[in-house]
C-alpha positions as CSV (number, residue, x, y, z in Angstrom):
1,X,-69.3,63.2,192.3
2,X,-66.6,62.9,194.8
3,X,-66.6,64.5,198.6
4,X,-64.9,67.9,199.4
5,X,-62.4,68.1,201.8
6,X,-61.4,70.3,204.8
7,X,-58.8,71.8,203.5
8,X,-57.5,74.6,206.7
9,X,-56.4,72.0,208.5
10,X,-55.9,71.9,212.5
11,X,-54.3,75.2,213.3
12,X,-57.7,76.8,212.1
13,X,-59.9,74.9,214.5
14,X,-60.6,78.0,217.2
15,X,-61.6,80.0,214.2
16,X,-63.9,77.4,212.6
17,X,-65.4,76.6,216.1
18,X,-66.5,79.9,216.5
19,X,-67.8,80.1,212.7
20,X,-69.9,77.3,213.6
21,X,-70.7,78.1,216.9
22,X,-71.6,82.1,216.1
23,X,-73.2,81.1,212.3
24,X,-74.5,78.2,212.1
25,X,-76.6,77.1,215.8
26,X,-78.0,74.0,213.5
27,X,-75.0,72.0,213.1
28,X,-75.0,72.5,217.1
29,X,-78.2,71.5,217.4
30,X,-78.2,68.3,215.2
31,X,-75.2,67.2,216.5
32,X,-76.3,67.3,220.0
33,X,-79.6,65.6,219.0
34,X,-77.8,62.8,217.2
35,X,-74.8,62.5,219.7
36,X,-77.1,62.4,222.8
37,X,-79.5,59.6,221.0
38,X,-76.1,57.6,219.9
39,X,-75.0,57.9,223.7
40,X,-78.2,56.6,225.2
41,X,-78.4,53.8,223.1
42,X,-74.7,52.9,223.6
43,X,-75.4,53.4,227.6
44,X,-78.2,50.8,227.5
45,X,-76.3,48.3,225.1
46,X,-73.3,48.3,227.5
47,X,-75.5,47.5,230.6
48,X,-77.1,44.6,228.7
49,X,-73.3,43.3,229.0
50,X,-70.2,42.9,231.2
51,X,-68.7,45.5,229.8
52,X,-65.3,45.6,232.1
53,X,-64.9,42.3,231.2
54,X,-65.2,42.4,227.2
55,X,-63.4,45.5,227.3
56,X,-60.6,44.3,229.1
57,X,-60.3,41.6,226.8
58,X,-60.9,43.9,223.3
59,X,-57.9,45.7,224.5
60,X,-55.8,42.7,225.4
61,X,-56.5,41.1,221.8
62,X,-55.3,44.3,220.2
63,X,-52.4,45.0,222.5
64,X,-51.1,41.2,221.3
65,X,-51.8,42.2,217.9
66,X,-49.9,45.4,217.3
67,X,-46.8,44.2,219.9
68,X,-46.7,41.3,216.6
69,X,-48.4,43.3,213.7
70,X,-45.2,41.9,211.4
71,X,-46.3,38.3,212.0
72,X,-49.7,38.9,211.6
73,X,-49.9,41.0,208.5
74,X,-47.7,38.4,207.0
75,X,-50.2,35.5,207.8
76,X,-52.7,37.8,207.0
77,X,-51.2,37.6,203.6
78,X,-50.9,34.7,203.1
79,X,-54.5,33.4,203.8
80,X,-55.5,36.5,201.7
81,X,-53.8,34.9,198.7
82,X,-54.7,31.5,199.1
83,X,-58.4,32.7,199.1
84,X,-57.4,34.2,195.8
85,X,-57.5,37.8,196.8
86,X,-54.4,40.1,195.6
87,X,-52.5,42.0,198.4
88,X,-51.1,45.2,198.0
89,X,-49.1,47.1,200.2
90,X,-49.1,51.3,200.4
91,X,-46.8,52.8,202.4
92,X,-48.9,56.3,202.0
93,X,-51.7,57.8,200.5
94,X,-50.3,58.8,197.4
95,X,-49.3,54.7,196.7
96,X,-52.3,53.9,197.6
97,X,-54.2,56.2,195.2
98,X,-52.0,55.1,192.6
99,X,-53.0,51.6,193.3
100,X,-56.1,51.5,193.4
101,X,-56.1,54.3,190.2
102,X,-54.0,51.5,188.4
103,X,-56.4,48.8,189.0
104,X,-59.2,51.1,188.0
105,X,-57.5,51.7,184.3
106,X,-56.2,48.4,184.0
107,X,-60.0,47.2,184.2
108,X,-61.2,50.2,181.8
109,X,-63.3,51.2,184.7
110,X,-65.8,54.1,184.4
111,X,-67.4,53.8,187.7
112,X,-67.0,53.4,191.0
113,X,-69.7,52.6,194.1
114,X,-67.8,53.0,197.2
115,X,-69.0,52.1,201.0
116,X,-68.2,54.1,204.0
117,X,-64.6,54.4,204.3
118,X,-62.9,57.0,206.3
119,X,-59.8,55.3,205.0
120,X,-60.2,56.6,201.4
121,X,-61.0,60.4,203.2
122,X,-58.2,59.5,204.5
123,X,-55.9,59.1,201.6
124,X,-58.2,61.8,199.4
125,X,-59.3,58.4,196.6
126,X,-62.4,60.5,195.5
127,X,-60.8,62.7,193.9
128,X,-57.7,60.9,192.4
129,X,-59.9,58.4,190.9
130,X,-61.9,61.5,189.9
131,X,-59.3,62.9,188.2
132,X,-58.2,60.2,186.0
133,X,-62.2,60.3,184.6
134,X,-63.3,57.7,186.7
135,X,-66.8,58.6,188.1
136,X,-67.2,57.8,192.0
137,X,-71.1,57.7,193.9
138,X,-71.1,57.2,197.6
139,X,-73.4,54.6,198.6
140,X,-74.0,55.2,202.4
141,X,-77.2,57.6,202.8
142,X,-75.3,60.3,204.8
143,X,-72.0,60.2,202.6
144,X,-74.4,59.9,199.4
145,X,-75.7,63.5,201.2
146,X,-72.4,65.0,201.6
147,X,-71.2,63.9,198.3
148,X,-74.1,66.4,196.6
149,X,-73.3,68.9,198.9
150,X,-69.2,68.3,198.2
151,X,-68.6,68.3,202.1
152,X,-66.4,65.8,204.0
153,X,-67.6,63.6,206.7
154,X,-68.1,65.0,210.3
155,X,-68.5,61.9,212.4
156,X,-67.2,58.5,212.1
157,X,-70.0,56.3,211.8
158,X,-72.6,59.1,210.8
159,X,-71.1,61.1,208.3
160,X,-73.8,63.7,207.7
161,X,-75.5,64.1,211.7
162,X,-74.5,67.9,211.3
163,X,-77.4,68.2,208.8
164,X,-81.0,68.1,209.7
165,X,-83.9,66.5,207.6
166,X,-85.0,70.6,206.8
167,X,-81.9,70.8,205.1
168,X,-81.6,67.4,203.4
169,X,-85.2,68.1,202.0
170,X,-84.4,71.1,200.3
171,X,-81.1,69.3,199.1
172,X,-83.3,66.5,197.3
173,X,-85.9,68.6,196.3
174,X,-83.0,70.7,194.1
175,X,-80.8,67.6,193.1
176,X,-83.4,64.4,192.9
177,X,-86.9,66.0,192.5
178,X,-88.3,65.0,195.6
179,X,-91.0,67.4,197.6
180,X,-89.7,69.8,199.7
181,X,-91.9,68.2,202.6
182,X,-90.2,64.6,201.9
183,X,-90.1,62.6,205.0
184,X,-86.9,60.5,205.4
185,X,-88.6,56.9,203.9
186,X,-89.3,58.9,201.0
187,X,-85.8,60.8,200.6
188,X,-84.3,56.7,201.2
189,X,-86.1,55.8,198.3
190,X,-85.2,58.4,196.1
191,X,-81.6,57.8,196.7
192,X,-82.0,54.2,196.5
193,X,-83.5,54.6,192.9
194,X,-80.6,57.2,191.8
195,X,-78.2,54.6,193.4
196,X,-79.5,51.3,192.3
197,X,-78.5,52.3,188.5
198,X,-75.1,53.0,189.9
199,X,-74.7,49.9,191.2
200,X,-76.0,48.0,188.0
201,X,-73.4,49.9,185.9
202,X,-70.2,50.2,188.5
203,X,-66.7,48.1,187.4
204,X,-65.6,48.3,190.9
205,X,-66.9,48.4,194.2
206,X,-64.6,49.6,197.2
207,X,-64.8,49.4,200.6
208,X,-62.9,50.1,204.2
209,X,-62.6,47.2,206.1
210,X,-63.6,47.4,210.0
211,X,-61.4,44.0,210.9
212,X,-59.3,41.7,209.1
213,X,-58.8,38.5,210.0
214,X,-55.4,37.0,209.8
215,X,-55.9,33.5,211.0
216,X,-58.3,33.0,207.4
217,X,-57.9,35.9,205.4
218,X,-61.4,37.3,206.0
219,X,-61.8,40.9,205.3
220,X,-65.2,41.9,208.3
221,X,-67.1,44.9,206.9
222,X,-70.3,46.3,209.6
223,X,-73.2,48.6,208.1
224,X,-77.0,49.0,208.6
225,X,-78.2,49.9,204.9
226,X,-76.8,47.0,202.8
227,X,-75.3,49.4,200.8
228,X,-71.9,48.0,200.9
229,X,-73.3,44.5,200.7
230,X,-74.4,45.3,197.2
231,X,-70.4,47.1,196.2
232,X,-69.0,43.9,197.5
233,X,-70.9,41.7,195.4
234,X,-72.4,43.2,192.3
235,X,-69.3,44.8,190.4
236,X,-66.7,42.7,189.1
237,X,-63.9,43.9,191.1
238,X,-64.1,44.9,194.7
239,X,-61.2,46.8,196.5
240,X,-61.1,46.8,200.1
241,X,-58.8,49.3,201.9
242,X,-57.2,48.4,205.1
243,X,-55.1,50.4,207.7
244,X,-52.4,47.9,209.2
245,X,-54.2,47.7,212.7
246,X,-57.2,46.4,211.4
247,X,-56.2,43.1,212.2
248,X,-57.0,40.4,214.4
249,X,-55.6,37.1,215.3
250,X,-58.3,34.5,214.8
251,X,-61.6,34.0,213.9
252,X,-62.7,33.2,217.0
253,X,-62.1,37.2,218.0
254,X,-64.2,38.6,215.2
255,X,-67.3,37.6,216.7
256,X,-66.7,39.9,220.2
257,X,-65.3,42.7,217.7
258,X,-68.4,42.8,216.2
259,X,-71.1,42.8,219.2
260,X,-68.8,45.3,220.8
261,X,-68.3,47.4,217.9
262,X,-71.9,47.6,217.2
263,X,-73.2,48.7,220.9
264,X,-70.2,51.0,221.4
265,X,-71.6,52.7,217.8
266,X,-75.1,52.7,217.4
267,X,-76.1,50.7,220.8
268,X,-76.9,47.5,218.4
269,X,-76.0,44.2,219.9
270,X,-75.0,43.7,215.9
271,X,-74.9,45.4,213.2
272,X,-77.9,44.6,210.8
273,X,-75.5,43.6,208.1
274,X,-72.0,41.7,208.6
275,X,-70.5,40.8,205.2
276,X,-67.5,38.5,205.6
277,X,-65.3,38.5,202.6
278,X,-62.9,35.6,201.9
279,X,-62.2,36.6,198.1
280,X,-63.5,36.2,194.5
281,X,-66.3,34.0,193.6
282,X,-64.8,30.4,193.1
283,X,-66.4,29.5,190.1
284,X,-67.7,31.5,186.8
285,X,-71.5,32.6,187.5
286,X,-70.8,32.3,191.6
287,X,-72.4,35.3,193.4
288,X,-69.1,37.2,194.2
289,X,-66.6,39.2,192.1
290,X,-64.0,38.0,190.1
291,X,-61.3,40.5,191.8
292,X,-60.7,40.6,195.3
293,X,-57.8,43.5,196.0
294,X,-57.2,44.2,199.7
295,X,-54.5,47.6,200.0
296,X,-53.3,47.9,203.6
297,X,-52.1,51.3,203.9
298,X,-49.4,52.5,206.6
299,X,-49.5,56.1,206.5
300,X,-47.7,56.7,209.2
301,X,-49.5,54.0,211.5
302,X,-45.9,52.4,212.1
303,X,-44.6,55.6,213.2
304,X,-47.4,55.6,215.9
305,X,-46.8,52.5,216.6
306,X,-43.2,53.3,218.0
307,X,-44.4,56.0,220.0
308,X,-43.9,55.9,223.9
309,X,-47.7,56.4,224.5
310,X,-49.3,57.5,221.3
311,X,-49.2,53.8,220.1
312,X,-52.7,53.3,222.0
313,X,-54.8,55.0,219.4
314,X,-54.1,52.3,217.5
315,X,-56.6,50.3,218.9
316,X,-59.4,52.2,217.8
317,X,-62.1,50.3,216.4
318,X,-63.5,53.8,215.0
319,X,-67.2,53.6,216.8
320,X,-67.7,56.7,217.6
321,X,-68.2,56.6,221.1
322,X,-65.8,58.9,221.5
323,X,-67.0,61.4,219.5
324,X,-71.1,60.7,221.4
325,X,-69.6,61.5,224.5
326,X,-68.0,64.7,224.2
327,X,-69.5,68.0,225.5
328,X,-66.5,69.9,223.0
329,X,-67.6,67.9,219.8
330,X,-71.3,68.4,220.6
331,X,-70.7,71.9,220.1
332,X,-69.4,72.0,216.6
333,X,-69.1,68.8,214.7
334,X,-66.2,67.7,213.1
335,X,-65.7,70.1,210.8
336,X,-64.1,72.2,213.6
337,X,-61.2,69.5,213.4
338,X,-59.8,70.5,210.3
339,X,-59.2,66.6,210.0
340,X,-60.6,63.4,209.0
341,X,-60.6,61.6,212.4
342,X,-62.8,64.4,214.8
343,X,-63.4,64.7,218.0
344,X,-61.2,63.2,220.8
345,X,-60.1,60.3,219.1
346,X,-58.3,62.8,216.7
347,X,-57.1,65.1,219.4
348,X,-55.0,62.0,219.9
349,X,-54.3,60.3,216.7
350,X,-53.4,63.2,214.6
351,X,-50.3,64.5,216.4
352,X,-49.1,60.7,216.3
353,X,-49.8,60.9,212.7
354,X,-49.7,64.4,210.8
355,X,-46.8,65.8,213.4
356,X,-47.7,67.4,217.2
357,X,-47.1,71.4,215.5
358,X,-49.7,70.3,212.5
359,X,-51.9,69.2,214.9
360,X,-52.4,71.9,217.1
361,X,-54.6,72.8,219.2
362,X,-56.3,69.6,218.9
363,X,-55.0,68.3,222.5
364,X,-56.1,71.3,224.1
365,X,-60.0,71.1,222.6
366,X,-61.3,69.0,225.5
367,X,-62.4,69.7,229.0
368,X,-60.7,66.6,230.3
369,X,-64.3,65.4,231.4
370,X,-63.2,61.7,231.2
371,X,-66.4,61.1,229.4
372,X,-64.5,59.5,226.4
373,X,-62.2,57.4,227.9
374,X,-65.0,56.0,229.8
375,X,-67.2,55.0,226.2
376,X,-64.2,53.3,224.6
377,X,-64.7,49.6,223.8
378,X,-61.1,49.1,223.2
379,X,-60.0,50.7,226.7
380,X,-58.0,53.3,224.5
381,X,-56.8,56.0,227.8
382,X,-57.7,59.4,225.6
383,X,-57.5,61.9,228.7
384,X,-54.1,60.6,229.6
385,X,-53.2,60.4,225.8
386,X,-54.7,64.5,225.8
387,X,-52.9,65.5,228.6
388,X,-49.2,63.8,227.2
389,X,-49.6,65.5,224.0
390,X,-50.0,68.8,226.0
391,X,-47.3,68.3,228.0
392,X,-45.4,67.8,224.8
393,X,-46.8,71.1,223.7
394,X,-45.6,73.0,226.1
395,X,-42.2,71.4,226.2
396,X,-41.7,72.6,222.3
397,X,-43.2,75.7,223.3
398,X,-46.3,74.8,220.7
399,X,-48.7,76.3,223.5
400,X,-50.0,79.7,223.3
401,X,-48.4,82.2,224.3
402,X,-51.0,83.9,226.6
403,X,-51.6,80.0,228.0
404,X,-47.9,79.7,229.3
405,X,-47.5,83.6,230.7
406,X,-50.7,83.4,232.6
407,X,-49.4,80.0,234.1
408,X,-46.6,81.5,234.9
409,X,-48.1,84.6,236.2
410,X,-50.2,82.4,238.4
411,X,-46.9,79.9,240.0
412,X,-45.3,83.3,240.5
413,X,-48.7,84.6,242.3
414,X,-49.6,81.3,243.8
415,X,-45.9,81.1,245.6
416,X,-46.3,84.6,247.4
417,X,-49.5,84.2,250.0
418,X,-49.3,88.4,250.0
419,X,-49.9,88.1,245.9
420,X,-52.4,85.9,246.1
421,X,-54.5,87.4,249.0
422,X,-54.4,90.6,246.9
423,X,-55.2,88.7,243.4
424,X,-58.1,86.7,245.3
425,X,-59.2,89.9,246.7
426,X,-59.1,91.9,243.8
427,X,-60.8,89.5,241.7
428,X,-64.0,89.0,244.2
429,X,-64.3,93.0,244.5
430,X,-63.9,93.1,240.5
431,X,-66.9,90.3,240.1
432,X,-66.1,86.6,238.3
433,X,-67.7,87.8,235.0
434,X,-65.0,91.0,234.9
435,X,-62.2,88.7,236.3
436,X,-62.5,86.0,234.4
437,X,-62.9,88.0,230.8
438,X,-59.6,90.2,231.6
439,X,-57.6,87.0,232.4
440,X,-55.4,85.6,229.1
441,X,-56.7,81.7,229.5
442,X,-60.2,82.6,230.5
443,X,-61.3,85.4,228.3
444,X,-62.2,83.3,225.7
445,X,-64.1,80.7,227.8
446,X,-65.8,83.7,229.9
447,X,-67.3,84.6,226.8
448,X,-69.5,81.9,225.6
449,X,-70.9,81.2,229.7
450,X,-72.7,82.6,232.4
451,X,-70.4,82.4,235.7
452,X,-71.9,82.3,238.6
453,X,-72.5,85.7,240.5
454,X,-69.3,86.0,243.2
455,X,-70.0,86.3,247.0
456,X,-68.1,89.5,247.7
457,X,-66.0,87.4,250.0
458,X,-63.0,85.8,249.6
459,X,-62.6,82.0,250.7
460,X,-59.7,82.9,253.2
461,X,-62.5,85.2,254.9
462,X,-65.2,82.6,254.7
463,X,-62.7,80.1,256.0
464,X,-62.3,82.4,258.8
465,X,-65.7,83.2,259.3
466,X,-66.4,79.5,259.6
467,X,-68.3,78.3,256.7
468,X,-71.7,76.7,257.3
């Protein structure tokens, strides 16, 4: 039962934007519903706080982290072990599917519950540990969704908001035998019943990890179901995967991490479950599993990390917020992305990660609103981070075509006053609607939005004129 995958990749995002956008007005729908809901309650959490000020200081904590991520994941380590967890270290996703693959064989495992983790999306673990005959059930309610319908997450902290409850009742009605008019308490339960013999039966529970802290070697995990409460506990092995930036210094930080976290994603001043994992049960018939393995996966997250400006993506705490606050994610999801990490968090990660060319267009799918760089918790600069990647686009010549010879159309127009009296003129006698859908960069836009009806004037003539 594992999650499908988005398998076009980033090139195809203009294409599966206007898929979504021309066949399927839903997903827009939902995900504006759920986004604007996420935003209002993150709005009102931050004003309950000095935001500036913990903000200021999130960023500052993680800045000292990654400038001294060797010393940390070493101490990390080393508390790790002492606890009596096992470290392992994956230098990509194929190492890391190989060890946690290995640990599932060496424990004759036959099944898997697994928490959210957009690290194992990430690094494809579904289906690796599905092919080796190991059966996997997602354990969140929206990735539990998705994992029926064999679709990959489309938001980072709510995996399945492109689906409305129409939809998940017919879903439930076909897979768990629920009535087609099943409100969401009774679609919870269901699940809960189908999942609650998973988690009896599972060898190994595995989780992400939202911080880890190096100072005592405590893996912090954040949800609101209890789900993963239950996959840390229950089997006899739990696996926790961990990208390298996770970290944080001491364990006096974790507690701002996780109010700030928490309000940023779902406008909580906490999460209503924290589970703080120190390692295996101490003692036979302790709650607690015998196994604790952490994996902390690079994946390219060092190569980031040397980048002149990429390197502040690495602070992302992976709320959300981002995602809430964008009018070009509202419209399609993140299925658009072509990408596990969506929206504009993505636009800037991936090129750090997956290569600038693989990651086009993604730095060009925002309106440069701000509105994301203002929700970050972590202070992470995303419009700057947008507009350097661009700027790098155009440099390799990764831009569109059409982009750079109406730019330079325009400098050449725009450095003539003669040209561009005629071009303005031209274009108010023509109308804004005509202009705007013959012009190369605004064609497209033109299409989906009514412009405003033109004046017949020019502003050189109003200017003259006087304007009032």
């Amino acid at each position: 039962m594992g999650s499908g995958k988005t398998g076009e990749g980033a090139s195809q995002y203009r294409a599966r934007s206007r898929r979504i956008i021309g066949g399927a007005p839903e997903v827009r729908e939902a995900v504006t519903d759920a986004t604007l809901s996420f935003e209002r309650k993150r709005k009102r959490a931050y004003a309950e706080v000095d935001f500036d000020a913990w903000s200021d200081w999130a960023r500052d904590v993680k800045n000292h982290v990654l400038a001294r991520l060797d010393h940390y994941l070493t101490e990390a380590e080393s508390r790790l072990a002492e606890n009596g967890a096992h470290v392992h270290w994956a230098a990509d996703a194929r190492e890391a599917q190989r060890i946690v693959t290995r640990l599932a064989e060496k424990a004759s495992a036959k099944t898997v519950v697994k928490g959210k983790s957009m690290l194992s999306e990430e690094i494809g673990l579904n289906d690796a540990l599905e092919r080796a005959g190991i059966a996997v059930f997602e354990t969140d309610l929206g990735e539990y969704v998705l994992q029926l319908l064999g679709e990959s997450p489309s938001h980072i902290v709510g995996p399945a908001i492109h689906k409305n409850l129409e939809q998940v009742q017919r879903l439930f009605a076909e897979r768990l035998g629920t009535s087609l008019s099943g409100q969401p308490d009774d679609l919870a339960r269901a699940a809960r019943q189908t999942l609650r013999d998973a988690f009896a039966g599972a060898d190994i529970g595995i989780t992400g990890a939202n911080f880890v802290v190096a100072e005592t070697g405590t893996v912090a995990l954040i949800e609101n179901e209890g789900n993963i409460r239950l996959a840390t506990s229950l089997p006899k092995i739990h696996v926790a995967l961990a990208g390298v930036e996770k970290l944080l210094p001491r364990m006096s930080d974790l507690a701002g991490f996780l109010q700030l976290t928490a309000r940023a994603a779902t406008g909580q001043p906490l999460g209503s479950f924290v589970t703080l994992v120190q390692g295996p049960a101490a003692h036979p018939g302790d709650d607690g599993p015998e196994e604790v393995h952490v994996v902390f996966l690079d994946n390219g997250r060092t190569s980031v990390l040397e980048h002149e400006h990429a390197w502040e993506a690495l602070r992302c705490v992976r709320c959300g917020a981002c995602l809430n606050a964008c009018p070009v994610y509202r419209q399609t999801g993140g299925h658009a992305y072509g990408s596990v990490y969506s929206g504009p968090v993505g636009a800037v990660l991936n090129p750090a990660l997956l290569g600038l060319r693989q990651a086009m267009p993604l730095p060009f799918a925002s309106s440069l609103c701000g509105a994301c760089g203002d929700a970050c918790p972590v202070r992470i600069p995303i419009p700057d981070l947008l507009v350097r990647w661009r700027e790098e686009a155009q440099a390799a010549g990764l831009a569109p075509k059409t982009e750079q010879a109406a730019l330079s159309a325009f400098a050449g127009a725009a450095a003539r006053p003669a040209v561009f009296r005629l071009a303005g003129k031209a274009g108010t006698r023509l109308g804004a609607t005509q202009a705007a859908r013959a012009l190369p960069m605004t064609g497209a836009w033109s299409r989906e939005r009514a412009l405003p009806r033109p004046s017949g004037r020019t502003f050189r003539e109003l200017w003259r004129e006087g304007i009032e």
